[in-house]
mmCIF entry with sequence, helices, sheets and N, C-alpha, C, O atoms, coordinates in Angstrom:
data_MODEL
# 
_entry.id   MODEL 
# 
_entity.id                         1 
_entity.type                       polymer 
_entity.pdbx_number_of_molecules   1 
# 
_entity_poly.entity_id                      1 
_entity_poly.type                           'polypeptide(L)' 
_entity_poly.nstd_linkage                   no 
_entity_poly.nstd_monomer                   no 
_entity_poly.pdbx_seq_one_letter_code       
;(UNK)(UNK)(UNK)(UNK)(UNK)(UNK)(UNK)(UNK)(UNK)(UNK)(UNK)(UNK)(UNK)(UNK)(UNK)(UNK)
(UNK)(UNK)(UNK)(UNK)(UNK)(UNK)(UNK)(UNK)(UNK)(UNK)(UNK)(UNK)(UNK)(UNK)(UNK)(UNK)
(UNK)(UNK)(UNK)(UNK)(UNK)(UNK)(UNK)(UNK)(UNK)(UNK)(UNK)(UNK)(UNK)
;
_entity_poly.pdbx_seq_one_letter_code_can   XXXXXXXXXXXXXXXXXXXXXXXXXXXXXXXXXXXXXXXXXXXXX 
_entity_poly.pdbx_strand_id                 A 
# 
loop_
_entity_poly_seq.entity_id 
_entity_poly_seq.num 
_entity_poly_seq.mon_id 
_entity_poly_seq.hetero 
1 1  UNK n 
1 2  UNK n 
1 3  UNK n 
1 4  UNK n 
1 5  UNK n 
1 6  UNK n 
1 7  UNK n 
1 8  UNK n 
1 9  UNK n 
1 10 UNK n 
1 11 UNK n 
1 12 UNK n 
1 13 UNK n 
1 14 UNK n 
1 15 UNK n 
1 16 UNK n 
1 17 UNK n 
1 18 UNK n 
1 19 UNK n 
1 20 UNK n 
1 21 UNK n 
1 22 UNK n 
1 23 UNK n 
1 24 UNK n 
1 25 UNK n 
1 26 UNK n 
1 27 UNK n 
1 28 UNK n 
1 29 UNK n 
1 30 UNK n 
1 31 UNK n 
1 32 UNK n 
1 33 UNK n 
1 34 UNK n 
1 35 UNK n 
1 36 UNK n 
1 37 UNK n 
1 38 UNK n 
1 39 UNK n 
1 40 UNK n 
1 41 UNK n 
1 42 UNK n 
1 43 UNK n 
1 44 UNK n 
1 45 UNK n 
# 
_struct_asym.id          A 
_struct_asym.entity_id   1 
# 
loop_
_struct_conf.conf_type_id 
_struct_conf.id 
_struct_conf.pdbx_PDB_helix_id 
_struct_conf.beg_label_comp_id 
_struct_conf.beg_label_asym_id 
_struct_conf.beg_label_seq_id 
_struct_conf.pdbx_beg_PDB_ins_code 
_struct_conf.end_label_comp_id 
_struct_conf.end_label_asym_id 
_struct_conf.end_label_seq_id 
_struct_conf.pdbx_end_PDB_ins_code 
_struct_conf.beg_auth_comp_id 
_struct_conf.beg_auth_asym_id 
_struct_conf.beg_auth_seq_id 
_struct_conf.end_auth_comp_id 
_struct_conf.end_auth_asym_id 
_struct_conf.end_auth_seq_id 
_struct_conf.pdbx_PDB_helix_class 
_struct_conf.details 
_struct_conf.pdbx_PDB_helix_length 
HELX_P HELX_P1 AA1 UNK A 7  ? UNK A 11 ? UNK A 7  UNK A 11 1 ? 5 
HELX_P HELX_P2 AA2 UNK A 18 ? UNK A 22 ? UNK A 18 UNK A 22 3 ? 5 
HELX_P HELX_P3 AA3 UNK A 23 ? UNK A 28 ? UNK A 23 UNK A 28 1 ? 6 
# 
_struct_conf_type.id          HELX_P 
_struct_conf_type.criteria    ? 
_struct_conf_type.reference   ? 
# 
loop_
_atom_site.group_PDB 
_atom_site.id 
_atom_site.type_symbol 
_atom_site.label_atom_id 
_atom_site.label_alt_id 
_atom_site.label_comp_id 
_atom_site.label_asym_id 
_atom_site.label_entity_id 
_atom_site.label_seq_id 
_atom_site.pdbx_PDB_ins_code 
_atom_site.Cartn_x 
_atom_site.Cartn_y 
_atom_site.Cartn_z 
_atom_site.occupancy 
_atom_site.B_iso_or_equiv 
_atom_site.pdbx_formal_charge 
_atom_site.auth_seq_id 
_atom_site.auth_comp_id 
_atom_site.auth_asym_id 
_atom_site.auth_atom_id 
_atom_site.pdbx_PDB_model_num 
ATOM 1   N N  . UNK A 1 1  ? 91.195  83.303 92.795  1.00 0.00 ? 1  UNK A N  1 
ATOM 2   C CA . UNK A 1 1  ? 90.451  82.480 93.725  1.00 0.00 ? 1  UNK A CA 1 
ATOM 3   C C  . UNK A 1 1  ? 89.489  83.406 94.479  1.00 0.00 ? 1  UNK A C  1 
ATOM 4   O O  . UNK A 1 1  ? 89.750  84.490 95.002  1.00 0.00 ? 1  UNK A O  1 
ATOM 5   N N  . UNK A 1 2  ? 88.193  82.677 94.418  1.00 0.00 ? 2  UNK A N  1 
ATOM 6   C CA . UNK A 1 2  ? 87.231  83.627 94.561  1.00 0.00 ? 2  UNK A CA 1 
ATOM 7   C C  . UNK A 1 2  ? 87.033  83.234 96.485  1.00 0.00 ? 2  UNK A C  1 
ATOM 8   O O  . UNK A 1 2  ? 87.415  82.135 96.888  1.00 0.00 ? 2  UNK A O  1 
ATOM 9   N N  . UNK A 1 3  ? 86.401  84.293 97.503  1.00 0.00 ? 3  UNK A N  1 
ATOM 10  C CA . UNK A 1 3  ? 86.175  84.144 98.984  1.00 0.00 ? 3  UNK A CA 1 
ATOM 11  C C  . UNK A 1 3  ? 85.461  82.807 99.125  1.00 0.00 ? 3  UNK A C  1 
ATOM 12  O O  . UNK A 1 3  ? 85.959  81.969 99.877  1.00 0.00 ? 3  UNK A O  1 
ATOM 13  N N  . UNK A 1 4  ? 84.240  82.512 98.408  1.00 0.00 ? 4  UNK A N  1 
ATOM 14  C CA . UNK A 1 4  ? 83.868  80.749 98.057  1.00 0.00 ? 4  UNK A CA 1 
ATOM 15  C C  . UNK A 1 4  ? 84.417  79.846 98.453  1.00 0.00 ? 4  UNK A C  1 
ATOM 16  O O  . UNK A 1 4  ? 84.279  78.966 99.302  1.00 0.00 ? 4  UNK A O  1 
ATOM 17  N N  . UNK A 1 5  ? 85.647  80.425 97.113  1.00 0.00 ? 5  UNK A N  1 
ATOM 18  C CA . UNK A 1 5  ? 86.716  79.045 97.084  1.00 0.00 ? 5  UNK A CA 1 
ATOM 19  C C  . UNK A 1 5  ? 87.975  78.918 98.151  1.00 0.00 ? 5  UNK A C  1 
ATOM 20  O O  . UNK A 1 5  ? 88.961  78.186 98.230  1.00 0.00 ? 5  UNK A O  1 
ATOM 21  N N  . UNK A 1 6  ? 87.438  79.995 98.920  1.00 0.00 ? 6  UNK A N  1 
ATOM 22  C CA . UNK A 1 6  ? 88.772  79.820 100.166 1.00 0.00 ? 6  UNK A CA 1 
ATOM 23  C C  . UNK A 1 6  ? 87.904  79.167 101.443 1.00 0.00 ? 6  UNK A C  1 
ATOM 24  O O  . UNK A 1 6  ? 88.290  78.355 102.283 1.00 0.00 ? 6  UNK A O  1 
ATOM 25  N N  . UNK A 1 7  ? 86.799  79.709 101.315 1.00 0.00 ? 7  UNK A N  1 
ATOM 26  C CA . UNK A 1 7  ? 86.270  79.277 102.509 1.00 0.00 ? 7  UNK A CA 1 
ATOM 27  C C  . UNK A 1 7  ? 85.653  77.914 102.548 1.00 0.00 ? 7  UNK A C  1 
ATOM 28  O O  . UNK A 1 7  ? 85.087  77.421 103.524 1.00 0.00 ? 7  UNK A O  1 
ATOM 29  N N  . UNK A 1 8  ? 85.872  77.223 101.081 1.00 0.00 ? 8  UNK A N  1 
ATOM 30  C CA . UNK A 1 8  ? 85.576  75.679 101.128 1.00 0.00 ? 8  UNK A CA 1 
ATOM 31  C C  . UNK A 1 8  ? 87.050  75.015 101.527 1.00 0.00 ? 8  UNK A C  1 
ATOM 32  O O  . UNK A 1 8  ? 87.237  73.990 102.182 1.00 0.00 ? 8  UNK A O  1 
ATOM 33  N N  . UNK A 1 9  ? 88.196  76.044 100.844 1.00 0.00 ? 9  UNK A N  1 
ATOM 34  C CA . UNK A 1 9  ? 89.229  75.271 101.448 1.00 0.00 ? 9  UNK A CA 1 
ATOM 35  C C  . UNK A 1 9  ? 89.493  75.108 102.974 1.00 0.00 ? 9  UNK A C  1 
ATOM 36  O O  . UNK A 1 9  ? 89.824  74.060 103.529 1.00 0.00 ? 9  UNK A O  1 
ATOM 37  N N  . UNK A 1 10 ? 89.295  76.285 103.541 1.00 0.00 ? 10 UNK A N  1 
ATOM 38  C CA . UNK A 1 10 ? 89.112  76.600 104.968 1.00 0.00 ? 10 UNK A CA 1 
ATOM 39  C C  . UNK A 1 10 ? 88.513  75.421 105.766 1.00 0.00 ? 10 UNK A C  1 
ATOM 40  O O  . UNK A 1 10 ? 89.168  74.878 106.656 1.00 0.00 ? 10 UNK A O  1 
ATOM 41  N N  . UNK A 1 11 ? 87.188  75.007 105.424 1.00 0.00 ? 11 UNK A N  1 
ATOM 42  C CA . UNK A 1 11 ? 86.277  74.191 105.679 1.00 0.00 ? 11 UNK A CA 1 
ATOM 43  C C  . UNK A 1 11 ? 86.638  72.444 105.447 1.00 0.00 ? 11 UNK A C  1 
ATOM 44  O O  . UNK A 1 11 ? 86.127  71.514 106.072 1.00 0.00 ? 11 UNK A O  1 
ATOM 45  N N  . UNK A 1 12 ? 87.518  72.375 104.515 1.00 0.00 ? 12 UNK A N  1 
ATOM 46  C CA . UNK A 1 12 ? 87.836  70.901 104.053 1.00 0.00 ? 12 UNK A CA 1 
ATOM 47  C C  . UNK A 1 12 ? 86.704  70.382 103.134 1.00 0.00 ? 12 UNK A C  1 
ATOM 48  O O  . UNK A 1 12 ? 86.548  69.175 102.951 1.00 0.00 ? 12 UNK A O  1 
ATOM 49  N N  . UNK A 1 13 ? 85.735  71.542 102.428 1.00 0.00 ? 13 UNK A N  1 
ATOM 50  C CA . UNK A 1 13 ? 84.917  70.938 101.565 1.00 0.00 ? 13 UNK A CA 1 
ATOM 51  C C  . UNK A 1 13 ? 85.624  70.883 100.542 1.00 0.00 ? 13 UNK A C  1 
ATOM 52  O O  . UNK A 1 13 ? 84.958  70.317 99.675  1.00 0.00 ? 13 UNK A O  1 
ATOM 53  N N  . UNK A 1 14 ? 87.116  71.303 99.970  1.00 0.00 ? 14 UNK A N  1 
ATOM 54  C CA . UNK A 1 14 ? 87.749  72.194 98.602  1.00 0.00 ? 14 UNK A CA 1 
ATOM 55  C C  . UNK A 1 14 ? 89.138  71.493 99.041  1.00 0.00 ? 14 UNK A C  1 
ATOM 56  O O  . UNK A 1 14 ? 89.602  71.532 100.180 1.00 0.00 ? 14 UNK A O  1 
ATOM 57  N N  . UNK A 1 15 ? 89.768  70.786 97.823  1.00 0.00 ? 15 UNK A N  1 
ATOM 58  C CA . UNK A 1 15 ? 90.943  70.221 97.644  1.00 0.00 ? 15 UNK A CA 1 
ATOM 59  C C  . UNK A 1 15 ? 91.672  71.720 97.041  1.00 0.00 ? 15 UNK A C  1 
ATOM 60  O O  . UNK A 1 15 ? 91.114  72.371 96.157  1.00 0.00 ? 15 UNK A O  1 
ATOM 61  N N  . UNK A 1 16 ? 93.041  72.160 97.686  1.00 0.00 ? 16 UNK A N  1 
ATOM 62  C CA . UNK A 1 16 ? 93.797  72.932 97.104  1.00 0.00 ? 16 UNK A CA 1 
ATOM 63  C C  . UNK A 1 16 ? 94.790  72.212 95.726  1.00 0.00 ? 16 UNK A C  1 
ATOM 64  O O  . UNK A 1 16 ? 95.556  71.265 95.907  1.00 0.00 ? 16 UNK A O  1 
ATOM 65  N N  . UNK A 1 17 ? 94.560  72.933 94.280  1.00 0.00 ? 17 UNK A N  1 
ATOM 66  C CA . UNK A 1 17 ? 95.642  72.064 93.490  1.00 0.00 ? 17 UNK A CA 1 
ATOM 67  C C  . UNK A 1 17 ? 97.426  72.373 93.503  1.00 0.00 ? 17 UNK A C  1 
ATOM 68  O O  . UNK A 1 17 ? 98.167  73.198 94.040  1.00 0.00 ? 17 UNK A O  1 
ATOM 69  N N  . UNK A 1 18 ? 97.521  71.681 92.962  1.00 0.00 ? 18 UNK A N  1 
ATOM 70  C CA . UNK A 1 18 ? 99.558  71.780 93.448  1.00 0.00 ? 18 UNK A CA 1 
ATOM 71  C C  . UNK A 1 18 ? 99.605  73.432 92.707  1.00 0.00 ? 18 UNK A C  1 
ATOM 72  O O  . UNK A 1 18 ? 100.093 74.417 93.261  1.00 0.00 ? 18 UNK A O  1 
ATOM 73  N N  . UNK A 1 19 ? 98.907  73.409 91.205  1.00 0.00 ? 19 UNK A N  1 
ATOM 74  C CA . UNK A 1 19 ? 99.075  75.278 91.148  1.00 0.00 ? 19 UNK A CA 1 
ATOM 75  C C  . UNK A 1 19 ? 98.622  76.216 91.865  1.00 0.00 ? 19 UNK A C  1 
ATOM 76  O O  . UNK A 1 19 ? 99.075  77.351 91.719  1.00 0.00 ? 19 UNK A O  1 
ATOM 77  N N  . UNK A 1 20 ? 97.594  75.939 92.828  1.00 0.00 ? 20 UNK A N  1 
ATOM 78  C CA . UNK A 1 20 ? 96.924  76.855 93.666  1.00 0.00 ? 20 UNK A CA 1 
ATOM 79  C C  . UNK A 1 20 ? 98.308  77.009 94.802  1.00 0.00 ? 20 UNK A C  1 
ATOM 80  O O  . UNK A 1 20 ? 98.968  78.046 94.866  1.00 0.00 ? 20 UNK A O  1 
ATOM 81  N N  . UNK A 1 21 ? 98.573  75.843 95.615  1.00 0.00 ? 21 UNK A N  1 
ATOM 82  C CA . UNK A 1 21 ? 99.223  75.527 96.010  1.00 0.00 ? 21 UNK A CA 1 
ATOM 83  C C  . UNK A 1 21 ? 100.928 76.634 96.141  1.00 0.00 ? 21 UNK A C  1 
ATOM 84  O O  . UNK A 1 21 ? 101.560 77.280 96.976  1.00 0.00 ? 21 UNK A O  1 
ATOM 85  N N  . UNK A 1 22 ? 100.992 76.216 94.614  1.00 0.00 ? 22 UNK A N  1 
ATOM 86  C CA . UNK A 1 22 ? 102.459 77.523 94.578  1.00 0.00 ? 22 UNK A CA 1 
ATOM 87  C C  . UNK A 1 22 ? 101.938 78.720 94.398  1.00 0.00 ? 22 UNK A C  1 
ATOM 88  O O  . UNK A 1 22 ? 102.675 79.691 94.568  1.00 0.00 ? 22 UNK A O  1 
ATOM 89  N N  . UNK A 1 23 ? 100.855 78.874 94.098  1.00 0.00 ? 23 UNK A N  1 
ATOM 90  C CA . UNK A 1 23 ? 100.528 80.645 94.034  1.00 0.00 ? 23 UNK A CA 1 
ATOM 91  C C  . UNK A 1 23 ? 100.538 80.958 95.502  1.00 0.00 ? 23 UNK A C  1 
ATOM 92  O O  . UNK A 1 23 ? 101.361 81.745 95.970  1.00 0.00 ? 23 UNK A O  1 
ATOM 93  N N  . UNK A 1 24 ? 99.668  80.372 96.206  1.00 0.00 ? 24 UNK A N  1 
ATOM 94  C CA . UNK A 1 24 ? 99.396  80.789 97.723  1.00 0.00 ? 24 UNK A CA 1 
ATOM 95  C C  . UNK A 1 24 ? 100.566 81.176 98.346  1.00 0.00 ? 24 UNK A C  1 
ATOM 96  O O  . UNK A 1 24 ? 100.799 82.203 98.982  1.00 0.00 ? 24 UNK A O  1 
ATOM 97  N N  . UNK A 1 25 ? 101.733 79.626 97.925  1.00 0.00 ? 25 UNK A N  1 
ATOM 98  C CA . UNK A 1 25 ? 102.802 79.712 99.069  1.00 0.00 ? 25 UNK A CA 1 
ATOM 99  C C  . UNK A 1 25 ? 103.442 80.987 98.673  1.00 0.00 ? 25 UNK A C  1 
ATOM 100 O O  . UNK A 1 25 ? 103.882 81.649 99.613  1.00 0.00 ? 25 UNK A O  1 
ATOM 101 N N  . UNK A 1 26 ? 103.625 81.599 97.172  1.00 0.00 ? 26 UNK A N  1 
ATOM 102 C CA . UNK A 1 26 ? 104.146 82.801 96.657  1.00 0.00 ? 26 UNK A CA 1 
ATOM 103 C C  . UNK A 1 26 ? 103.825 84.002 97.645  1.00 0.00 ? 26 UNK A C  1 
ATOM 104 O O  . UNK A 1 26 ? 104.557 84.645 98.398  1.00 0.00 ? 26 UNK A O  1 
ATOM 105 N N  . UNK A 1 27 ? 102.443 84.074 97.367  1.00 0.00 ? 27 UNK A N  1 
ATOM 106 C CA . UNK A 1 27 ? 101.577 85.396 98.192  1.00 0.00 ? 27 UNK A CA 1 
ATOM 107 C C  . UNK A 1 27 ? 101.903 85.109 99.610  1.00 0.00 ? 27 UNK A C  1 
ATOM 108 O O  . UNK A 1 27 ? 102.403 86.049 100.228 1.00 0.00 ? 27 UNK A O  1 
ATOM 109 N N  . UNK A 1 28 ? 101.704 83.903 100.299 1.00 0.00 ? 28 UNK A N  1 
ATOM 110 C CA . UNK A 1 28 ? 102.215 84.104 101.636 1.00 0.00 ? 28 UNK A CA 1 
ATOM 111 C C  . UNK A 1 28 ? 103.248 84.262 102.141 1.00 0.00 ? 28 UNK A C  1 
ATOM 112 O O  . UNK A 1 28 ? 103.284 84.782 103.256 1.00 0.00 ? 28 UNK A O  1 
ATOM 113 N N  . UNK A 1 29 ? 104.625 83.797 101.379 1.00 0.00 ? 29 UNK A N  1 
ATOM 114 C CA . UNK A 1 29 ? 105.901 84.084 101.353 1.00 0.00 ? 29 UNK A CA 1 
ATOM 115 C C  . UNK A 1 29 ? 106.164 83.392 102.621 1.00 0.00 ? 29 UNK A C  1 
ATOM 116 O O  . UNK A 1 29 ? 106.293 83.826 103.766 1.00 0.00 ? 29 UNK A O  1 
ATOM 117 N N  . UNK A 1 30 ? 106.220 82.014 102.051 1.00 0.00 ? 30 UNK A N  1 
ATOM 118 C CA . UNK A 1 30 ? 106.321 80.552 102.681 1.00 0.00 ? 30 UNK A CA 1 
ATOM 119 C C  . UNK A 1 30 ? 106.792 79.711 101.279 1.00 0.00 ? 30 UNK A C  1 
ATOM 120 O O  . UNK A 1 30 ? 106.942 80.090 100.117 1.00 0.00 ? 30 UNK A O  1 
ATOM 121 N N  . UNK A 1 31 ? 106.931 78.578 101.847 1.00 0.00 ? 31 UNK A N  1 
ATOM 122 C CA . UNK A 1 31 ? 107.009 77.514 100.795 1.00 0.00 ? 31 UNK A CA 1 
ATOM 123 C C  . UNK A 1 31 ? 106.246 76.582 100.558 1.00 0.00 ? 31 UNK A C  1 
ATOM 124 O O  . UNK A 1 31 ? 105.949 76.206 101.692 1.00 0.00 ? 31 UNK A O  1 
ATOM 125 N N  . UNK A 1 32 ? 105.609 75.809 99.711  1.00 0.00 ? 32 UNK A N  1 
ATOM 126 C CA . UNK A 1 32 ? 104.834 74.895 100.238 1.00 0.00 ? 32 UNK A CA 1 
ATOM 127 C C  . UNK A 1 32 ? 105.314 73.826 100.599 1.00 0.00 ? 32 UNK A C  1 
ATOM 128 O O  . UNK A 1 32 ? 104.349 73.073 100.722 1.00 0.00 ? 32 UNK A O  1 
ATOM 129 N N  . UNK A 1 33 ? 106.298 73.249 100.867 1.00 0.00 ? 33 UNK A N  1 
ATOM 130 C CA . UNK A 1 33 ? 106.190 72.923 102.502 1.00 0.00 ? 33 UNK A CA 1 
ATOM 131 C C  . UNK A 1 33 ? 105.730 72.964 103.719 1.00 0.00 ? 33 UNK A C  1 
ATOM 132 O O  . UNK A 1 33 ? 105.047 72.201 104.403 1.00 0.00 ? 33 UNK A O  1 
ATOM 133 N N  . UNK A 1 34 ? 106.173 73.892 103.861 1.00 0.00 ? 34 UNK A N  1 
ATOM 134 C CA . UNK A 1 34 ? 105.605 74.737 105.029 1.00 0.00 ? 34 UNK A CA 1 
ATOM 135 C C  . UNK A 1 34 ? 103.950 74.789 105.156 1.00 0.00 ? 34 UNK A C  1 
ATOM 136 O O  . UNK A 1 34 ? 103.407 74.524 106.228 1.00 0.00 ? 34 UNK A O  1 
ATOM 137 N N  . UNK A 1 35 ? 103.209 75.146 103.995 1.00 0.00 ? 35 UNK A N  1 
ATOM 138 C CA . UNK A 1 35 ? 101.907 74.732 103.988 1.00 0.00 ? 35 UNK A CA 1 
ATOM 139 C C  . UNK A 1 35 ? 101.810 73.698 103.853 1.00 0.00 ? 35 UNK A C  1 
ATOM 140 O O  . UNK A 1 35 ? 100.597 73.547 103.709 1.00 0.00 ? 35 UNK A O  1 
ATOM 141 N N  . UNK A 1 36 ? 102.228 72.841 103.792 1.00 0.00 ? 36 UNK A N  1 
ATOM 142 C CA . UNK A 1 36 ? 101.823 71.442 103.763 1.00 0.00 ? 36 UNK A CA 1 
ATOM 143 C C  . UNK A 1 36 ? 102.421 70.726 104.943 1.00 0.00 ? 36 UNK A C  1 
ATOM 144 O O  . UNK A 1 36 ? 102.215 69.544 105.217 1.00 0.00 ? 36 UNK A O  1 
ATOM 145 N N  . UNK A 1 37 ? 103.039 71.402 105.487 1.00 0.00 ? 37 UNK A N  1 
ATOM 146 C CA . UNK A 1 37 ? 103.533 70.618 106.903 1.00 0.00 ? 37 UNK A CA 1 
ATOM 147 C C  . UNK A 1 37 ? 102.815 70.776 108.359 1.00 0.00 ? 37 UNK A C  1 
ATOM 148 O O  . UNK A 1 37 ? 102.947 71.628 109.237 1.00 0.00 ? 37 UNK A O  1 
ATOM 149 N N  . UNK A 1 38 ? 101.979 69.573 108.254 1.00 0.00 ? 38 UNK A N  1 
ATOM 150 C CA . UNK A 1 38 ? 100.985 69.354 109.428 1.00 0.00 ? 38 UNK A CA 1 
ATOM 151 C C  . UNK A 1 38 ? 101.411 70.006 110.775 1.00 0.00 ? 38 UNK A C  1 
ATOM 152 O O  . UNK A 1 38 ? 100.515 70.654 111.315 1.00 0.00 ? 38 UNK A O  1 
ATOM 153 N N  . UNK A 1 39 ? 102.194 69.976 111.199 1.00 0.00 ? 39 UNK A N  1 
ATOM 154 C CA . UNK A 1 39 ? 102.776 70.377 112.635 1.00 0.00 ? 39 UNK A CA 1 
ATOM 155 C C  . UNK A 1 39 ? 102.850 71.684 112.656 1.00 0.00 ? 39 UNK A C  1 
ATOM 156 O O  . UNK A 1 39 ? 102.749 72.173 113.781 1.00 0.00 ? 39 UNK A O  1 
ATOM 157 N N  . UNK A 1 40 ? 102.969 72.292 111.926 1.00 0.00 ? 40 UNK A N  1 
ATOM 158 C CA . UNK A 1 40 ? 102.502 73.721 111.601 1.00 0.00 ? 40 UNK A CA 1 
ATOM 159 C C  . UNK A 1 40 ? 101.544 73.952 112.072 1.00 0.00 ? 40 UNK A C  1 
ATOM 160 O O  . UNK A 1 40 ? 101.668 74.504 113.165 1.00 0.00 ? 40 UNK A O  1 
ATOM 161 N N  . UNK A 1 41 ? 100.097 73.703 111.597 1.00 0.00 ? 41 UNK A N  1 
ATOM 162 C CA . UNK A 1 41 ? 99.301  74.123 111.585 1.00 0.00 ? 41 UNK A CA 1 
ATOM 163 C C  . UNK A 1 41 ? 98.416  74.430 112.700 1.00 0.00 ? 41 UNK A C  1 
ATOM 164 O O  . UNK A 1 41 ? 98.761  73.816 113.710 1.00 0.00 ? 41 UNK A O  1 
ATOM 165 N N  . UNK A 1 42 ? 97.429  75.145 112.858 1.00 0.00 ? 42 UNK A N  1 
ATOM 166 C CA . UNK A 1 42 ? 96.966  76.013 114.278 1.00 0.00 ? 42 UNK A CA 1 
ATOM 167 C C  . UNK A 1 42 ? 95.616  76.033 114.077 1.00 0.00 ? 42 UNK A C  1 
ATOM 168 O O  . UNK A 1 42 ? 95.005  76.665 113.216 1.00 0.00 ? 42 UNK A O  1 
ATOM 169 N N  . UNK A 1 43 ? 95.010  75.014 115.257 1.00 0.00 ? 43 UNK A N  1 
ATOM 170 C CA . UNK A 1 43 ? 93.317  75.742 115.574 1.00 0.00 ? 43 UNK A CA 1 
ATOM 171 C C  . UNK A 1 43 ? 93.268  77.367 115.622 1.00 0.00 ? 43 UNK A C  1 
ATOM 172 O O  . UNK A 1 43 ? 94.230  77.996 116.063 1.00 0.00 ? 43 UNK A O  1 
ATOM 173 N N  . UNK A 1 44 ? 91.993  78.066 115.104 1.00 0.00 ? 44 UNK A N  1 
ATOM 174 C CA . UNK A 1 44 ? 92.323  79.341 114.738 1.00 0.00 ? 44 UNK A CA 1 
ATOM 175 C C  . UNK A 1 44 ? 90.811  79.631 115.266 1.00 0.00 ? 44 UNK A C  1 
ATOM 176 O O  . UNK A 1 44 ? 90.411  80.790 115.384 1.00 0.00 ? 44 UNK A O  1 
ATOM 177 N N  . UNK A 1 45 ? 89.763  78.184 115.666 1.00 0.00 ? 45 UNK A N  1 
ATOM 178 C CA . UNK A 1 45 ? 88.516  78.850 116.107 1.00 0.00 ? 45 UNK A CA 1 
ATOM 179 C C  . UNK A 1 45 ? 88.240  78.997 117.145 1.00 0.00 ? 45 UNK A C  1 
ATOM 180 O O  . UNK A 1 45 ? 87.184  79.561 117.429 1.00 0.00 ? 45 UNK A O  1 
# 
């Protein structure tokens, strides 16, 4: 996944797929759950 394609995901221009999905949660060493669980998530700007 190219900086592009993160920063459209970033943006909400870029749907993440369920394989992107388990790679990420791999590398972040999370679950996806956890990425996918709204209440989680954090304004960051």
């Amino acid at each position: 996944m190219d900086k592009n394609a993160v920063q459209r995901i970033e943006s909400g221009e870029r749907f993440v797929t369920d394989i992107e999905l388990k790679v990420l949660s791999r590398v972040l060493g999370v679950t996806a759950d956890e990425l996918l669980n709204a209440k989680d998530i954090q304004n960051i700007s």
